[in-house]
N, C-alpha and C positions, 0 to 999 in steps of 0.2 A: 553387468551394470554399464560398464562402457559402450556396448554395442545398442542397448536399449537408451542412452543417453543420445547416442548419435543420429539415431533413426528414429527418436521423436522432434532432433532439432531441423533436421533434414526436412520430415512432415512438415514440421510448423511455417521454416522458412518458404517451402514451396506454396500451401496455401493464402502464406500472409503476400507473397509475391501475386497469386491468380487474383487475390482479392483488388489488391492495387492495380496490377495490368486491370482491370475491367471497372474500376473505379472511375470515371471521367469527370471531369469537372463542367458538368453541363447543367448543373444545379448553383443559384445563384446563395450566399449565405445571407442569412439576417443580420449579422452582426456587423457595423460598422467599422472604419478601419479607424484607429488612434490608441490611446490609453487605456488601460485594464488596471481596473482592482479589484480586490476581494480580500471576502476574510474567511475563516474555517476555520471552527469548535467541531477535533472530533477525539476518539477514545476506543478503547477498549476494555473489557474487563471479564474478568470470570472469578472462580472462588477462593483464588490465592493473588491475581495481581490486575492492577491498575495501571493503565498507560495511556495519555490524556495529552494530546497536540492542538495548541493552540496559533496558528498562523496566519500569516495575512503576506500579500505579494500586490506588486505591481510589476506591470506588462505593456506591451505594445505591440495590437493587430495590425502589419505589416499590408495585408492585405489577405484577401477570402480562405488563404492556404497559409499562410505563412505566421506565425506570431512568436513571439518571446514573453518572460515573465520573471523574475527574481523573488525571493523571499528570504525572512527565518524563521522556525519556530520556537515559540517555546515547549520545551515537554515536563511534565508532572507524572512523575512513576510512584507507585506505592505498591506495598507488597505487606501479606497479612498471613503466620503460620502458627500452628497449633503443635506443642509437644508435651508430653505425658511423660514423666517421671514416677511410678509407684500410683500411690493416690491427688499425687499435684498435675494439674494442667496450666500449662503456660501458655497464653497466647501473645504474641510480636506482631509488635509492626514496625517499618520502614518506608523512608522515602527518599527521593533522589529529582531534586529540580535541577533544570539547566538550559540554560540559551543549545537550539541545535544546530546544524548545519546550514552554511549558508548555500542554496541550491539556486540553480537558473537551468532552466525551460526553453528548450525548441524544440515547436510544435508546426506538423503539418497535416496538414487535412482535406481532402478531396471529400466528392460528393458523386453518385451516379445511378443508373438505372441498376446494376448488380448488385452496387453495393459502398458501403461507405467506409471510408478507410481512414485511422489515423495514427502519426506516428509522432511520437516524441525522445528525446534526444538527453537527461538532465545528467551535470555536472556539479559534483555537491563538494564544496569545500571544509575540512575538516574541523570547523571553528567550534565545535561543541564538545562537551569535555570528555575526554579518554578514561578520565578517574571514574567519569560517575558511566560509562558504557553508552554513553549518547552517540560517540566518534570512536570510527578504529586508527585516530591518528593518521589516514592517510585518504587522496581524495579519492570520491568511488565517481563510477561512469553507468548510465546507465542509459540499454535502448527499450523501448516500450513499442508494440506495435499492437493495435486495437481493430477490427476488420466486422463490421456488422450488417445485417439485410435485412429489410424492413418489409414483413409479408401480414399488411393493414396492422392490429394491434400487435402481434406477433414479431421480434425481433431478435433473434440469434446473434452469438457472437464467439469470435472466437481472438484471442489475447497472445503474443506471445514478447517474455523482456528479457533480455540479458545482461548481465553486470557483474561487477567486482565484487560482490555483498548484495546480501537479501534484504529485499524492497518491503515497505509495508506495503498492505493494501486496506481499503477502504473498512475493510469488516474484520481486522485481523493487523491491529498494532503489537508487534512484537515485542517481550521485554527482553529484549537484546538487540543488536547487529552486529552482522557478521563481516569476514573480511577472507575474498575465495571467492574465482569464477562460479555463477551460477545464472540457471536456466530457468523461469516461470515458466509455464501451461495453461492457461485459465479458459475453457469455454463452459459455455451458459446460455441463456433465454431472458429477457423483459419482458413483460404482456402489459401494456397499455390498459389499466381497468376503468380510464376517462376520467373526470372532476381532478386533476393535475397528480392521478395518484397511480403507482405502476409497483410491479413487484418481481423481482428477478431469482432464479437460484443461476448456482455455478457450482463446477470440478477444477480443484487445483490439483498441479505435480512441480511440487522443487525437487530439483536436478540437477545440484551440484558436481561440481568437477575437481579434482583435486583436493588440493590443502587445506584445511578450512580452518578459521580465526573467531568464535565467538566469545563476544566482548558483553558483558551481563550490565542490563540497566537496574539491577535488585539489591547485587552485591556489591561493595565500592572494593577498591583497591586497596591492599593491605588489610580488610576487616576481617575478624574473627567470626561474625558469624553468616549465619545462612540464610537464605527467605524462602524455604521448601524442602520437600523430602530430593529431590534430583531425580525422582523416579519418568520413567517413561523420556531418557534422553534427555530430562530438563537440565543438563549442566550449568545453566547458568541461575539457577537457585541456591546450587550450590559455593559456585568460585567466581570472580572477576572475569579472569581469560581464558579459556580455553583453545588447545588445537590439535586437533582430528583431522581423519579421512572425510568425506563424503559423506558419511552418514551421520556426522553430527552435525549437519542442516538439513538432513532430507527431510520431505514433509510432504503431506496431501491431506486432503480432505474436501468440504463443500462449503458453501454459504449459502446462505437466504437471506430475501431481504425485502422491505416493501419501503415505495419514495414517494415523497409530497414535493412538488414541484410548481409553487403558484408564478405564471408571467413572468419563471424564470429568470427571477430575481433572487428569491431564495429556495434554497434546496436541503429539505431535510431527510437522510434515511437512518432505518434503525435495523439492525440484522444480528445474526446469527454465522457464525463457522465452528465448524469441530474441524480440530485438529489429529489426523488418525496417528502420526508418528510422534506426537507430544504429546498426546491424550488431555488435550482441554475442548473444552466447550466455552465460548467467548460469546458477549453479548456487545454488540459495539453502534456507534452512532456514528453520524456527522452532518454536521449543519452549517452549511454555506451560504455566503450570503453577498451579491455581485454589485459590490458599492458602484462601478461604474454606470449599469444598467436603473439601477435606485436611484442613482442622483438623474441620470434622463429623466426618468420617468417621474420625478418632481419637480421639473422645471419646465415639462410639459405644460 
């Protein structure tokens, strides 16, 4: 496990580096330098839980490469389980709202004949609540590196983040976070299908290291009961806290996914990931929407 952990980061790190060395900035961006905002409705769900982030951030494009941004969200978790006693069936539900981390953003970005590269930097402050699994009480750090090549509609990509605690991703809101070095892997494809509309899959591998801390957004603290059978690794249906080795965050699996993207102002996609080591099948959204570029383009 160690040895396969170390020679996929080793990989990843050398590739995301050739992608950057041959990155150049010889390409001018569209985007103006000043203030950034936005907002983003997005979610996830499948047949036992709901996790639904609601956000919005302001920013400042430093210049073509360089930007910052701040945010909170809010999160809205629910969870829904079925249990059978003789001839009674019970079904539960639960939920769990809460203000989430306060995070800020540094983002760099080149552009070039190879290829295009971007890197981001965020630092999340523990401000969202430990009881209800939103926060593991402590702050996390996180790098993200994004590296893609554009061959006409055709564009590949290849992803890799490292951090203190497992990141969401776009297609794949988790009900939990955790607290423990770990390693993302994400490559994949776009295809440009014209009329603002494109559709991508992707392969993840988490790769944790060490100790690991998963803190449940289902179960609160101190509560007696559950939001699932806990099978397939789902510890956190069952308890508040948990802590394990490595492989109670390991994970893989794919997504899919197809995006509406009109003038780039607003962005809507809706996808698909299984999860092979949780054994879920998740159907999730998100819709953004670039209040700074909306308000240009009405005052046009």
């Amino acid at each position: 496990m160690i040895g396969r952990f170390a020679a996929l980061t080793l990989f990843a790190f050398v590739a995301t580096a050739v992608f950057a060395q041959n990155a150049s900035a010889n390409k001018k961006d569209s985007d103006d330098t000043g203030w950034t905002s936005a907002v983003n409705f997005e979610g996830s769900a499948n047949s036992q839980e709901r996790v639904l982030d609601l956000g919005s951030n302001l920013g400042y494009n430093f210049s073509e490469h360089w930007s910052a941004d701040m945010g909170v969200p809010l999160s809205f978790v629910s969870s829904s389980s079925t249990t059978t006693t003789g001839t009674t069936t019970t079904k539960k539900t639960s939920s769990l709202n809460s203000l989430g981390n306060l995070c800020m953003d540094v983002k760099y970005k080149t552009s070039g004949n190879f290829a295009n590269y971007n890197s981001t930097l965020t630092a999340t402050a523990p401000t969202g609540s430990r009881e209800k699994g939103v926060s593991t009480g402590r702050p996390n750090i996180a790098w993200n590196n994004h590296a893609e090549r554009d061959f006409d509609r055709l564009t590949p990509f290849l992803e890799l983040g490292l951090s203190n605690g497992l990141a969401d991703t776009k297609f794949f809101h988790r009900p939990f976070t955790t607290l423990g070095f770990v390693s993302q892997f994400t490559g994949g494809s776009k295809i440009d299908l014209g009329g603002n509309f494109s559709i991508g899959g992707s392969l993840y591998d988490v790769l944790p290291g060490g100790q690991q801390k998963m803190f449940s957004k289902l179960v609160a603290r101190k509560s007696t009961s559950t939001a699932g059978s806990g099978k397939n690794g789902r510890a956190y249906e069952l308890i508040a806290e948990t802590t394990g080795d490595a492989s109670l965050t390991h994970d893989n699996g794919g997504s899919a996914w197809i995006e509406f993207s009109p003038g780039k102002i607003f962005d809507f996609q809706i996808g698909y990931t299984h999860s092979v080591h949780f054994a879920l099948n998740t159907v999730a959204f998100d819709l953004g929407i670039n209040l700074g570029k909306l308000m240009k383009s009405v005052n046009r």
